[in-house]
C-alpha positions in Angstrom: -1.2 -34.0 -27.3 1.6 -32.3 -28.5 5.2 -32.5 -26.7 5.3 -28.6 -27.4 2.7 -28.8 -24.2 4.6 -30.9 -21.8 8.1 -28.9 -22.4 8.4 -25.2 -20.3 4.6 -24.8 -19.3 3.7 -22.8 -16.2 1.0 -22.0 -13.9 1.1 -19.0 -11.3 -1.2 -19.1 -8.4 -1.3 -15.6 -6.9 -0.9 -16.2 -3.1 -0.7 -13.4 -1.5 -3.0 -12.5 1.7 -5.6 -11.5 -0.6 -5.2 -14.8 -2.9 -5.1 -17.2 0.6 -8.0 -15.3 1.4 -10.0 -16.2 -1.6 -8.8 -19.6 -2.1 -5.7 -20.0 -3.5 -4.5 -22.4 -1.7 -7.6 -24.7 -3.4 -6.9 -23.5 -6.5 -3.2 -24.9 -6.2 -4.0 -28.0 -5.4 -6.9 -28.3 -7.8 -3.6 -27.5 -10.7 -1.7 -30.5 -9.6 -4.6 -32.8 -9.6 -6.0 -31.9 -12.6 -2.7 -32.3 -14.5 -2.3 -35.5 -13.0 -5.9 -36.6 -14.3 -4.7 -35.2 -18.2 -1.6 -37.1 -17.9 0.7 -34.0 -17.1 3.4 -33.4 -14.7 2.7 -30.5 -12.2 6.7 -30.5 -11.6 9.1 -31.4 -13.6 12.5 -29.4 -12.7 14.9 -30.2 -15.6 12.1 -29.5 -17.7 10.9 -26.1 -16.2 7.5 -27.9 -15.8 5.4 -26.2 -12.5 2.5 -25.3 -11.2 3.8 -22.6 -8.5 3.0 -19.7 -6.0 3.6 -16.3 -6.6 3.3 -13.3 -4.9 0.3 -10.5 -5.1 0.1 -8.7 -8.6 -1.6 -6.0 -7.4 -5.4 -6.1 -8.5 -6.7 -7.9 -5.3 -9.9 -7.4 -6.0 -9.8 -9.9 -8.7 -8.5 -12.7 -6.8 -7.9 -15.8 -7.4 -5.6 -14.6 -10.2 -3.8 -17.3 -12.3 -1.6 -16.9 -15.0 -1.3 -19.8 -17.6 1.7 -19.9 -19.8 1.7 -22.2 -23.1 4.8 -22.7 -24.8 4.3 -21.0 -28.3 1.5 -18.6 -26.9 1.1 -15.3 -25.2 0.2 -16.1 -21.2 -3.7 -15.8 -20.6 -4.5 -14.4 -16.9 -8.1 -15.5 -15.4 -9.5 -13.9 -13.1 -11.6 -15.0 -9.9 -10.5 -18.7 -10.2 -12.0 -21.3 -8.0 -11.2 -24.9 -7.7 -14.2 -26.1 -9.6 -13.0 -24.1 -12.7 -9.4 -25.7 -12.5 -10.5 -28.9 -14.7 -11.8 -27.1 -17.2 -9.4 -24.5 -17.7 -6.4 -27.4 -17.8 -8.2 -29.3 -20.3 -9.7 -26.7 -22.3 -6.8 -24.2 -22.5 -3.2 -26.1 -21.4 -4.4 -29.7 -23.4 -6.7 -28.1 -26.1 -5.3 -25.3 -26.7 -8.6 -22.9 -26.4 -8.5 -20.2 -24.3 -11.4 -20.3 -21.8 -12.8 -16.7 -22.7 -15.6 -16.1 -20.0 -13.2 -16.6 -17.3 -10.2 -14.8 -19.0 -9.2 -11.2 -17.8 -10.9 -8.4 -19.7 -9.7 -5.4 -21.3 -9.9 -3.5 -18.1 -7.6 -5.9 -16.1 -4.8 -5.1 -19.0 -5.4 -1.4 -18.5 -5.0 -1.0 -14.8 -1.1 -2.4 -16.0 -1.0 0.1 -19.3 0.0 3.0 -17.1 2.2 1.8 -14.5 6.3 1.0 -14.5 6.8 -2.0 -12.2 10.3 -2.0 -11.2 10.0 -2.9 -7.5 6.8 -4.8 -8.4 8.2 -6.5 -11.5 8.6 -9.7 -10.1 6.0 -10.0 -7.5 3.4 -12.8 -9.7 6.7 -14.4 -11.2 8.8 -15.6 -8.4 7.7 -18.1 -5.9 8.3 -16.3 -2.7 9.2 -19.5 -0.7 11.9 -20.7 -3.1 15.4 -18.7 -3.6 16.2 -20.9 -6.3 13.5 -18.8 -8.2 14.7 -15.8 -6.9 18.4 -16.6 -8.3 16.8 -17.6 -11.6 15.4 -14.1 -11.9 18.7 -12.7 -10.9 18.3 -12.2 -7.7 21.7 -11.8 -5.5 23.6 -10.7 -8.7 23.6 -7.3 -7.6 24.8 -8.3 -4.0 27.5 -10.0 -5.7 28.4 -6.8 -7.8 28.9 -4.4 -4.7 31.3 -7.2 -2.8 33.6 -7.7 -6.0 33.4 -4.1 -7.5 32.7 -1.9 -5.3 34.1 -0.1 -2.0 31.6 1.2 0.4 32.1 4.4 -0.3 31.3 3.9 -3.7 28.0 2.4 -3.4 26.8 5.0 -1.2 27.7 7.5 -4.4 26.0 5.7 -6.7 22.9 5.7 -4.1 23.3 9.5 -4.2 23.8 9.6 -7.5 20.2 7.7 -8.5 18.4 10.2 -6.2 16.8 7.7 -4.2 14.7 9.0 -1.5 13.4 7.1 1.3 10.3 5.7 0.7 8.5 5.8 4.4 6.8 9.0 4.2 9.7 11.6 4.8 11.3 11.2 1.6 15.1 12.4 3.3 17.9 11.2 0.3 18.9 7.7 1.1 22.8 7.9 0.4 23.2 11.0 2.5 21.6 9.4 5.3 23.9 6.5 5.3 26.4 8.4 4.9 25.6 10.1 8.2 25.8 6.3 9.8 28.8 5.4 8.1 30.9 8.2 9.0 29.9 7.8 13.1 32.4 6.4 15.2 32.0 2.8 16.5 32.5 -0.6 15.9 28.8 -1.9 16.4 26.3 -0.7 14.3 22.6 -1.7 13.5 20.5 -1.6 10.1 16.7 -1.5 10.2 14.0 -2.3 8.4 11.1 -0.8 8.9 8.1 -3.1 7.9 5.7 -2.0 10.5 3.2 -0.1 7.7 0.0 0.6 10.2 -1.9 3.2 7.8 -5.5 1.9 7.0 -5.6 0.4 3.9 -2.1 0.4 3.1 -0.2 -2.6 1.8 2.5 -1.9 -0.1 5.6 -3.0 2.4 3.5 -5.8 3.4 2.8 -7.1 -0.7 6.5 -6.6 -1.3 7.7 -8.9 1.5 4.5 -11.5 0.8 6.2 -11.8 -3.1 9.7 -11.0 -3.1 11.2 -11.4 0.8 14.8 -12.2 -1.0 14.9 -8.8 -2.8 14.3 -6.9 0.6 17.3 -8.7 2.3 19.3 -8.2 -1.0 18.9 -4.7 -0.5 19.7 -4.6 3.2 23.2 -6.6 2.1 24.0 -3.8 0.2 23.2 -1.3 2.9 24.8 -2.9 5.5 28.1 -3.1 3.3 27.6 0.3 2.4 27.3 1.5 6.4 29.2 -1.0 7.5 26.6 -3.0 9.7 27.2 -6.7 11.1 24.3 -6.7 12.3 19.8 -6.0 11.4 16.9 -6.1 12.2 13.5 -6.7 10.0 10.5 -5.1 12.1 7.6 -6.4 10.5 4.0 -6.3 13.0 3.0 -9.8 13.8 -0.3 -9.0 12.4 1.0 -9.7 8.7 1.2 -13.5 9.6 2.3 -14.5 6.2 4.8 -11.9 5.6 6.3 -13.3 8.8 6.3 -16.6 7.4 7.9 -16.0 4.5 10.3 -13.4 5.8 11.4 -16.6 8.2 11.6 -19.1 5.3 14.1 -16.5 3.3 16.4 -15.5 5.9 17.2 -19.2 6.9 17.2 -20.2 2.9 19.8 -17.0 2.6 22.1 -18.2 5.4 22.3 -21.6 4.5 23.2 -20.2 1.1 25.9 -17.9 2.3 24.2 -14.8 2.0 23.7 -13.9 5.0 26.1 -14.6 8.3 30.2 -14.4 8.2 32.1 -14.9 5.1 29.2 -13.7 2.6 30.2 -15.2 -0.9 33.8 -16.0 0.1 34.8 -12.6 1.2 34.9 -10.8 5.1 31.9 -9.0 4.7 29.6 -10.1 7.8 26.0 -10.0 8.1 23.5 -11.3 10.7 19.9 -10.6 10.1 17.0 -10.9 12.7 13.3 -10.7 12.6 11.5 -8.7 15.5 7.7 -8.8 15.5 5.9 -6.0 16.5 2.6 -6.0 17.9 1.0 -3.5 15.5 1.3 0.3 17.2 0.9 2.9 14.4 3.7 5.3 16.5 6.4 2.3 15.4 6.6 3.1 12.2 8.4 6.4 13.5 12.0 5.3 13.8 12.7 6.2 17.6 9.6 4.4 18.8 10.3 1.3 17.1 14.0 1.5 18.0 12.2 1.4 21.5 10.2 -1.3 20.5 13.2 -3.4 19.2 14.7 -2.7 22.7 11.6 -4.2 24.4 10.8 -0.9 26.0 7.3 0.2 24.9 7.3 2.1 21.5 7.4 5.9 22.0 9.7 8.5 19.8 12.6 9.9 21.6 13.7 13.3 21.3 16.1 14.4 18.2 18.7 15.1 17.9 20.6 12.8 18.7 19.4 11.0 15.8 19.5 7.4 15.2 22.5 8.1 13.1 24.6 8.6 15.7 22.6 7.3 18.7 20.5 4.7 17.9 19.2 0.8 18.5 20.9 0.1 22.2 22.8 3.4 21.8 24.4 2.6 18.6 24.5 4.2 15.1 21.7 2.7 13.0 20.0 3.4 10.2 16.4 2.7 9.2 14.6 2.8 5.9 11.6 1.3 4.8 10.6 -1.9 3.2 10.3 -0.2 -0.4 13.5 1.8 0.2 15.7 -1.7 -0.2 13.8 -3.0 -2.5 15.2 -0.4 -5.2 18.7 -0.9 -4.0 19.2 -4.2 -6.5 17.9 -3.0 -9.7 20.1 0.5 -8.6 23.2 -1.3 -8.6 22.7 -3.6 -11.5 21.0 -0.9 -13.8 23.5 1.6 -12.8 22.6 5.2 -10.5 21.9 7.0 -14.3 19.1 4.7 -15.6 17.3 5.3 -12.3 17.7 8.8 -12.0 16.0 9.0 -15.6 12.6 7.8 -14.4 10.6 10.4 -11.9 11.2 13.7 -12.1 14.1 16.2 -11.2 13.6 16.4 -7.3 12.1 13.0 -7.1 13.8 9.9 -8.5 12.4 6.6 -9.5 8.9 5.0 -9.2 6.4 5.0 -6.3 4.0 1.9 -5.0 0.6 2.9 -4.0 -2.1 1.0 -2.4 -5.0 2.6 -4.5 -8.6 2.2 -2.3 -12.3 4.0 -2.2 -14.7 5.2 -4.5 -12.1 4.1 -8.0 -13.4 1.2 -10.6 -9.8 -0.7 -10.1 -8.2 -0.8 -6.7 -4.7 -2.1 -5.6 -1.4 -2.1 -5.4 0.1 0.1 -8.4 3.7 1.1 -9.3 4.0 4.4 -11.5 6.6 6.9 -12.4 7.4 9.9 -9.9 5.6 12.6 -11.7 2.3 11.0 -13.0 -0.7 13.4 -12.0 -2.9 12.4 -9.6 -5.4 12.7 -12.4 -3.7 10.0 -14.0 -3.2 7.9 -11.4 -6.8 7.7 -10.7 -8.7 8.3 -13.5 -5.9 6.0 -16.5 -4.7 3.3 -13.7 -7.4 2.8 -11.1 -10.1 3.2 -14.3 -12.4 6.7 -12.8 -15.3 6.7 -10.4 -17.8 4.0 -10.5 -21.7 4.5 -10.8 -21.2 7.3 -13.0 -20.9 9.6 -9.5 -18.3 12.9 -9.7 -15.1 12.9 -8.4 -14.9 14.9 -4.8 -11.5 14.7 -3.3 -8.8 12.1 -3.1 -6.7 11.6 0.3 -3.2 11.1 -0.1 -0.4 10.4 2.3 -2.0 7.9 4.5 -4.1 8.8 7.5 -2.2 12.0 8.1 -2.1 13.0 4.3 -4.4 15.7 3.5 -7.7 15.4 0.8 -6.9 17.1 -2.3 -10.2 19.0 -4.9 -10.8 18.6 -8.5 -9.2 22.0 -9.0 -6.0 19.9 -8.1 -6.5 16.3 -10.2 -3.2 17.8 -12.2 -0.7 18.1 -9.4 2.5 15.9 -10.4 2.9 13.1 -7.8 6.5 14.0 -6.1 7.9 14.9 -2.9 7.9 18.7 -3.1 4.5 19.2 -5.2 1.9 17.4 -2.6 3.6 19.4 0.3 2.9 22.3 -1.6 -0.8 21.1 -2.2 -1.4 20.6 1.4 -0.8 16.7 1.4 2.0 14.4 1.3 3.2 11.3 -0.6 3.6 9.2 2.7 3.9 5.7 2.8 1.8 5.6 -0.1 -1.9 5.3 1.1 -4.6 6.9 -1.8 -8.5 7.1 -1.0 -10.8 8.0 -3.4 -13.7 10.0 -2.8 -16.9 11.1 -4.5 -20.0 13.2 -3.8 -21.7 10.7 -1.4 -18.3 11.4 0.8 -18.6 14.3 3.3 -15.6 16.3 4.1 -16.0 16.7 7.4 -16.8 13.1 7.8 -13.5 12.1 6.2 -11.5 14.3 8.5 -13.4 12.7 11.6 -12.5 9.4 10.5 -9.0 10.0 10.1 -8.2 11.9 13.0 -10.0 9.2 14.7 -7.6 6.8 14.2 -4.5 8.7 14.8 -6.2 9.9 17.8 -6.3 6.6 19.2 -2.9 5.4 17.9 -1.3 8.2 19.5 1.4 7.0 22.2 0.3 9.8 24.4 3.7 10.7 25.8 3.4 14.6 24.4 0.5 16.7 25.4 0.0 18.5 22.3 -1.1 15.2 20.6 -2.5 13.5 23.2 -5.0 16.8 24.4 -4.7 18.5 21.3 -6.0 15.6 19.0 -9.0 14.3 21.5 -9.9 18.0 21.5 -9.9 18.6 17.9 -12.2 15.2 17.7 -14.5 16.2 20.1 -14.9 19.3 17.8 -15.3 17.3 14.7 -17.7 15.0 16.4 -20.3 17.9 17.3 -20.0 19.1 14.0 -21.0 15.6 12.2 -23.9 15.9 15.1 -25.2 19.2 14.0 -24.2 20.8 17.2 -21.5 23.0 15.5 -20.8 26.4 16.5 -19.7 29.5 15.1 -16.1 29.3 15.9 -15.1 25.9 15.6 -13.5 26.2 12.1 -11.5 28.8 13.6 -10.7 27.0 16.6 -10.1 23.9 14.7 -7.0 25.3 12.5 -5.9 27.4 15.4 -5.1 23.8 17.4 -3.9 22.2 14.2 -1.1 24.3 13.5 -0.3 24.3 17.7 -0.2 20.4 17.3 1.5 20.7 14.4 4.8 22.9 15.5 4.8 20.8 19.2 4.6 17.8 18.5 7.0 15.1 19.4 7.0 13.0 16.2 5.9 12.7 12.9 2.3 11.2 13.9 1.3 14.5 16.1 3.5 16.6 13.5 1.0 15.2 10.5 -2.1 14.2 12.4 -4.3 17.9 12.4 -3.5 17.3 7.8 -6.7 16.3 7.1 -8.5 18.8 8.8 -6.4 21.3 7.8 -6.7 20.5 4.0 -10.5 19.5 4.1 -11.4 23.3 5.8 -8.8 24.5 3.1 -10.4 22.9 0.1 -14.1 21.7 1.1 -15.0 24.9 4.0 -18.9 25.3 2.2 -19.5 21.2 3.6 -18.0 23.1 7.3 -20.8 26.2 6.7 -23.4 24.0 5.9 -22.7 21.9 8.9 -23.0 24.4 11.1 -25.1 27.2 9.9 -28.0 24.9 7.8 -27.1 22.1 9.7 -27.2 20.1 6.4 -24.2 17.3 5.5 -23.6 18.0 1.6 -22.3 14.4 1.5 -25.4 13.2 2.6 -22.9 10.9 5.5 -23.6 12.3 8.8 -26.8 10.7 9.2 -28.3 13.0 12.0 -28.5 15.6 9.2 -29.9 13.3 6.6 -33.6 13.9 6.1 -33.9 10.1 4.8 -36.9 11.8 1.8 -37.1 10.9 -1.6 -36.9 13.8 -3.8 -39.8 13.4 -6.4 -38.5 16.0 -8.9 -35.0 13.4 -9.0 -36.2 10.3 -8.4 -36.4 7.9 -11.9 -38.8 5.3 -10.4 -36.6 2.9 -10.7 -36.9 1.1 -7.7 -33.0 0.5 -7.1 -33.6 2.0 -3.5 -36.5 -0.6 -2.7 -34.3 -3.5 -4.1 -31.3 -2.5 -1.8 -33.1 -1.5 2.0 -31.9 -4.8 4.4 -35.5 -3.5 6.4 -38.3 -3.4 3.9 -38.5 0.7 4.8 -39.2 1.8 1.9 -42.5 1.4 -0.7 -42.3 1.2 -4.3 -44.1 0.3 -7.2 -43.3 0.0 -11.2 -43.6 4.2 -12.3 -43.9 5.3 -9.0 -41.7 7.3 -6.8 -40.3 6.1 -3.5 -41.3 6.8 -0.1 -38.9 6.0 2.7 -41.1 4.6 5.8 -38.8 6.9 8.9 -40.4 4.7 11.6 -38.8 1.6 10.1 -35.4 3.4 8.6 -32.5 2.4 10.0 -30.4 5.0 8.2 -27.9 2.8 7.0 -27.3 4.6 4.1 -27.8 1.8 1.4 -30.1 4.0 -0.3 -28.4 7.1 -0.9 -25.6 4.8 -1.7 -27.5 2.9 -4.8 -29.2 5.5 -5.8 -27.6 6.3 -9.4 -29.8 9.6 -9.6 -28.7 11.7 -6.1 -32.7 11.5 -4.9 -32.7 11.2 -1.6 -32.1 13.2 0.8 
C-alpha cells in the first residue's frame, strides 16, 4: 500500500436531513471502522487525513451520497451507500485503487450538476458544518474581515447596490436600498433578522443552506449588520428543522469564542450579538411583521405598513429582515467584487437562484442556476424531463401561492419581472412538476388548501374569502360544479387579492387564478361533462379499462394493493368496482393512459 494513499485522502458523508434520514450517520461510523480494519487513519489533522460530514448536495433522492477522494485521482461519488457497502468500497477503491462501478454515480447524477452555477451551494458537500476550522479553510470569514479593514458602511451598502442583489424571500425588493432605508433611520438600537422560517410545502432551500454552511449565513449577517449599523440579531429558524437548529447553535457559540461575533469583532469596535429564536412553524411568519411579532412573543400576525420595519420594527426599532439565501450571497459579493456578480443573471435580476425542484421530474432537489435559465431548462436539462415517458402538463412556481404555468410557456426566462408577467412568481423558490395524470383543478384545491389553513385569520378577506373560494373548488373536484363558479371564483380572487393584509392573502387566490387562465377546458369539463381530464378527482373517475388502449400488459394487475382487478397474459384488464378502492395506483402505472 502505497504512502500516496495514506497522505491527503478524504471521505464526505452527506448529512443533511435527508442523509440522517437514510443512514448517514451508519455510514460514518462504518468509514472509521473500516479504515481502522485496513490499517488507515480516519483522522489525521497534520496530514489532512478524514473521514467527515458534510452538508446536503442537493440530489436527496440519492442519499446516502459519499464522495471518496484519492490523492492522484478524480473524486468518485456513490450513491445510495449503506453501512454494509462501507468495507468493500474502502478496500476495493481507497486500498486497491478500483473504483467500485455498480455502486458509483451514473451519468445522470453528473448531469443534474452540468447545468447549474453553485455559488451559494458551492460549498455545501465540502465543509463540515459543525467545524469552523473548515469553514476558515474554505475561506470563510475572509470577506468579514475585508469590510471591517476596507470598507466604511456606506461603502458596502454601494457595492450591495451595485451587484443588484435582490432579496431572496419571495418579494425580490433590492437588498442595498432596503438597508439603506434602516441605516439612515434615527436611533441608537437597531435589530437584523434572519428569516429562516421557510413554511412552503416542499421547499428546502434556507433550511439545506443552514444544515451545510451555518457559518456563511452569520458571515453574511456580520456584514449586514456593519453595513446598517446593528449590535444586535436575530436568526428565526421554526423548531421543526431540528438539525438546522443544532447546527445554527454549534456555529454561533464556535463564532463567539472565535471573536466573530460579540464586542470587539477581530480587534476593532464593531459589536455584534447574535441570537437564535425558534419558531413554532406558522406559514404567516415568514411575512416580516408576523414574525417580528413572533420574535416579540406576541402571536405571529402582519401589522399594517407603513410604518415599515425599517423604521418601526422588532420592539419598535428599525430592523431589517432578509432571508436565509439573501446573506448567504453577501460573502462571495464582497470578495468577488459587486461587478462579477452583477455579470451572472440577467439585467433586472442579478445572480443565481436555489430551487427545491419536486413532482412528476426524473431528478429532484435542491438546484442552483443562473437568473435567466428557462423554465424549460430548468426542468427538462437539470431535473432530467418527465418520467414514464408521460407529457409535460404545467409546472407550479412560487411556492404554494405561485401560479402553474402551460407548455406554451416552458421558454419563459426565470427572473423577477418575467414570471409576474406569466402569472406566477419566483418566491422562495418552490418548483412542482406536473404531468397529464395531474388535474388542474385538483392542484389549485390542494394549494389553496393549505394557505387556507395557514392563514392567521386576522383580515376577513383571507380568512372568508379563502374558505369560500375552497368550498367552491371542493364541489367542483365533487362534480357538483355549477355554471358560475369560474366566474365567481376569479371575481373573489382579485377581491382577496387587492384587500388583503399581507403577502399570504395578497398571493393566496395565484393558483386559481393561473390554473383558470391556462387550464379553463379541465374547469368546463368539470362542470359541464362532469369528467376530471387528469383522471385525479376520483368521484369523476369511471375506474374502466379502455380496450382500444390497453397493451395487456398486466402493469395495472401487478400494482392494485386489493386484488381488484383480473388479468391474464394477452388479455385486457377488467377492474372489479365492488372491490376498487380508487386509490389511483392504476391510472398511475399505467404507461399507456387506459383507464379511465
Amino acid at each position: 500500500m502505497g504512502e500516496h494513499i495514506i497522505d491527503n485522502y478524504e471521505v464526505h458523508v452527506c448529512m443533511g436531513t435527508a442523509g440522517v434520514a437514510s443512514g448517514g450517520t451508519e455510514v460514518m461510523e462504518a468509514f472509521r471502522k473500516a479504515f481502522e480494519d485496513a490499517g488507515l487513519p480516519a483522522e489525521i489533522k497534520e496530514r489532512n487525513c478524514k473521514v467527515k460530514a458534510t452538508g446536503c448536495r442537493g440530489l436527496c433522492a440519492r442519499d446516502v451520497l459519499v464522495d471518496i477522494y484519492v490523492p492522484g485521482k478524480e473524486a468518485v461519488t456513490y450513491e445510495h451507500v449503506t453501512a454494509e457497502m462501507v468495507p468493500t468500497i474502502v478496500q476495493e477503491h481507497v486500498v486497491g485503487g478500483e473504483v467500485v462501478k455498480k455502486w458509483a454515480a451514473k451519468d445522470d447524477y453528473y448531469d443534474f450538476y452540468k447545468h447549474q452555477k453553485r455559488y451559494v451551494l458551492k460549498d455545501c458537500g465540502k465543509v463540515d458544518p459543525d467545524s469552523i476550522d473548515d469553514y476558515i479553510a474554505h475561506g470563510g470569514y475572509e470577506a468579514i474581515k475585508k469590510v471591517l479593514k476596507e470598507m466604511t458602511p456606506e461603502q458596502v451598502i454601494e457595492e450591495v447596490k451595485k451587484s443588484g442583489l435582490r432579496g431572496r424571500g419571495g418579494g425580490g425588493f433590492p437588498t442595498g436600498l432596503k438597508w439603506t432605508f434602516c441605516r439612515n433611520s434615527p436611533g441608537d438600537l437597531k435589530y437584523l433578522i434572519c428569516n429562516a422560517d421557510e413554511g412552503d410545502p416542499g421547499a428546502f432551500m434556507d433550511r439545506s443552506i443552514i444544515e451545510g454552511n451555518p457559518h456563511d449565513v452569520i458571515e453574511g449577517m456580520l456584514i449586514a449588520a456593519y453595513a446598517i449599523g446593528c449590535k444586535e440579531g436575530y436568526i428565526y429558524c421554526r423548531a421543526e428543522y431540528p438539525l438546522a437548529i443544532i447546527r445554527v447553535k454549534k456555529a454561533l457559540k464556535d463564532a463567539e469564542e472565535r471573536g466573530f461575533l460579540g464586542k470587539n469583532i477581530l480587534g476593532t469596535d464593531f459589536e455584534f450579538h447574535l441570537h437564535l429564536k425558534e419558531g413554532a412553524g406558522a406559514f404567516v411568519c415568514g411575512e416580516e411583521t408576523a414574525l417580528i411579532a413572533s420574535i416579540e412573543g406576541e402571536r405571529g400576525m402582519p401589522r399594517s405598513r407603513p410604518p415599515f420595519p425599517a423604521v418601526k420594527g422588532l420592539w419598535g426599532k428599525p430592523s431589517n429582515v432578509n432571508n436565509v439565501e439573501t446573506f448567504a450571497n453577501l460573502p462571495m459579493i464582497i470578495l468577488n467584487g459587486a461587478d462579477w456578480y452583477a455579470s451572472i443573471g440577467t439585467e433586472k435580476s442579478k445572480g443565481t437562484k436555489i430551487f427545491a425542484l419536486s413532482g412528476k421530474v426524473k431528478s429532484t432537489g435542491l438546484i442552483e442556476v443562473p437568473m435567466g435559465i428557462t423554465v424549460r431548462q430548468l426542468i427538462f436539462d437539470v431535473g432530467g424531463g418527465i418520467p414514464k415517458k408521460r407529457k409535460f402538463k404545467a409546472v407550479q412556481l412560487g411556492g404554494p401561492s405561485g401560479g402553474c404555468l402551460p407548455e406554451s410557456l416552458l421558454d419563459t426566462p426565470i427572473d423577477y419581472d418575467s414570471l409576474i408577467a406569466a402569472g406566477a412568481m419566483m418566491g422562495s423558490g418552490g418548483v412542482v412538476v406536473m404531468d397529464e395524470t395531474n388535474c388542474m383543478v385538483n392542484v389549485a384545491h390542494f394549494f389553496l388548501t393549505f394557505t387556507q389553513r395557514e392563514s392567521c385569520g386576522k383580515c376577513i378577506p383571507c380568512r372568508i374569502g379563502t374558505k369560500t373560494m375552497l368550498d367552491i373548488l371542493a364541489r367542483i373536484t365533487k362534480g357538483q360544479g355549477r355554471e358560475g363558479d369560474i366566474e365567481l371564483l376569479e371575481s373573489l380572487a382579485q377581491d382577496i387579492k387587492v384587500s388583503s393584509l399581507c403577502g399570504l392573502g395578497q398571493t393566496a387566490p395565484n393558483p386559481v387564478l393561473t390554473t383558470i387562465r391556462y387550464f379553463r377546458h379541465e374547469y368546463e369539463a368539470h362542470i359541464k361533462e362532469k369528467r376530471c381530464p387528469g383522471r385525479e378527482c376520483t368521484e369523476l373517475v369511471k375506474f374502466e379499462v379502455q380496450e382500444d388502449a390497453c397493451k395487456k400488459c398486466g402493469i395495472c394487475f401487478k400494482v392494485c394493493p386489493v386484488n381488484a382487478i383480473t388479468w391474464e397474459k394477452g388479455k385486457v384488464a377488467y377492474i372489479d368496482k365492488s372491490k376498487c378502492v380508487k386509490c389511483r395506483e392504476c391510472i398511475v402505472n399505467c404507461p399507456f393512459n387506459a383507464i379511465d
